[in-house]
C-alpha positions as CSV (number, residue, x, y, z in Angstrom):
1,X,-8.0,-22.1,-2.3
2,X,-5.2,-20.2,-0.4
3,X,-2.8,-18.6,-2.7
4,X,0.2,-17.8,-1.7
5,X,2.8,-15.1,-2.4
6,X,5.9,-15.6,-3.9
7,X,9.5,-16.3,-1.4
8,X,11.0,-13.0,-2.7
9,X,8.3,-10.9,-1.1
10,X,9.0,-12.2,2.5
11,X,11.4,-9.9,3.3
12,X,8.5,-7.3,3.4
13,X,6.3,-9.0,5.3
14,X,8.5,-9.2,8.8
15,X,6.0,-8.4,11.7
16,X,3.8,-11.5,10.4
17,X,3.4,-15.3,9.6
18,X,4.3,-14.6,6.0
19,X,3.0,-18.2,5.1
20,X,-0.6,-17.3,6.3
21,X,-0.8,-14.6,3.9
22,X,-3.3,-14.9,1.4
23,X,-3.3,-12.9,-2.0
24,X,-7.2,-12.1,-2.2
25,X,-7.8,-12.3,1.7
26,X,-5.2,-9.8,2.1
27,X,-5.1,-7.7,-0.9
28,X,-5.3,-4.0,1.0
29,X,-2.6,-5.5,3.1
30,X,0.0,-6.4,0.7
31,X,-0.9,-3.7,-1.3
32,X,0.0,-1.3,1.1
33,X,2.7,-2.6,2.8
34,X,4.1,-3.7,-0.9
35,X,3.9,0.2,-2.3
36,X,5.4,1.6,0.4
37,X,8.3,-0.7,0.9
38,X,9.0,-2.7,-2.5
39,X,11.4,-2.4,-4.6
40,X,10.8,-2.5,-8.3
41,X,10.7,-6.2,-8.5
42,X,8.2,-6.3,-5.8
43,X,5.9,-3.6,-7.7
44,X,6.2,-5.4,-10.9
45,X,4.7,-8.5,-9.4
46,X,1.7,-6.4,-8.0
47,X,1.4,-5.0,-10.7
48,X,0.8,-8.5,-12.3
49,X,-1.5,-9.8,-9.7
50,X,-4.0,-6.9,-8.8
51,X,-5.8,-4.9,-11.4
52,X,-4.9,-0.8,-11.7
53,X,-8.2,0.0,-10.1
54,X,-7.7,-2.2,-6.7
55,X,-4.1,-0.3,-6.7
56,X,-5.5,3.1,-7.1
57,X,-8.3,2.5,-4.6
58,X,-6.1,1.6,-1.7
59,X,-3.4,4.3,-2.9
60,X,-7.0,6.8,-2.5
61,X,-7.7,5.1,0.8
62,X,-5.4,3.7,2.8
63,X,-4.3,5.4,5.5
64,X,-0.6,3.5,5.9
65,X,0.8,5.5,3.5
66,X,3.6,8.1,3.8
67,X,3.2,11.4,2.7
68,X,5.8,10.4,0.1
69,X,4.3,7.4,-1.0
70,X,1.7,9.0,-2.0
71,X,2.7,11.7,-3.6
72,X,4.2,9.7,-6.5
73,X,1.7,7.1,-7.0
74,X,-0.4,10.1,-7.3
75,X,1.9,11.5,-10.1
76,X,2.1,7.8,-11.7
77,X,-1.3,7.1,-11.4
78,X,-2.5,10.8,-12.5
79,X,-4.8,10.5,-9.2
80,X,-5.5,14.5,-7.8
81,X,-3.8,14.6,-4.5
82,X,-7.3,15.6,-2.9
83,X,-8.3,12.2,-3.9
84,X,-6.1,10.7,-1.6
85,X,-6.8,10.2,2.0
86,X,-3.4,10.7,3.6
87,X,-2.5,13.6,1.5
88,X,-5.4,15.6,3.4
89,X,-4.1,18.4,6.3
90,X,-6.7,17.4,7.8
91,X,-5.7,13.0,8.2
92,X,-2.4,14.7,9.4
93,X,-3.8,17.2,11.7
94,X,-5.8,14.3,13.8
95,X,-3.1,11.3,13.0
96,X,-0.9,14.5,15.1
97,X,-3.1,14.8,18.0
98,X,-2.7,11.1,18.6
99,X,0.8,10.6,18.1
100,X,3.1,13.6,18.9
101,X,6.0,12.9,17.6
């Protein structure tokens, strides 16, 4: 069964087909996207729908985060910055080399 996310979260989904989205085929998706662009509405509905360790995995993982981002869901999740993939020098250093600017 496709479940579907609520209207009020469309305006974060703008690059995409927001009625395809599905919230357990595209869990790291929304995650991400909904972390680093939500507002506190948004966050309380994640917050609601996914369990702390599916937030904290992708916030560890993902690799669409800003440095920013990060950085406080580290503080509010208590997560060691090492822990998290984009917080590395070395993600940066290579995610450089690619892009320039």
């Amino acid at each position: 069964m496709n479940q579907s996310l609520p209207v009020f979260l469309s305006k974060y989904f703008w690059d995409i087909e927001f009625s395809t989205l599905d919230i357990n085929k595209n869990k790291t998706y929304i995650i991400e996207r909904l972390i680093e662009y939500g507002d506190l509405k948004a966050i309380k509905w994640l917050k609601n729908i996914y369990s702390e360790k599916d937030l904290e995995t992708i916030i560890k993982t993902s690799k669409k985060l800003t440095k920013k981002t990060a950085n406080y869901f580290s503080l509010y999740y208590k997560i060691k910055p090492q822990n998290i993939l984009c917080l590395q020098e070395d993600f940066w250093n290579k995610h450089k080399k690619i892009w320039s600017h």
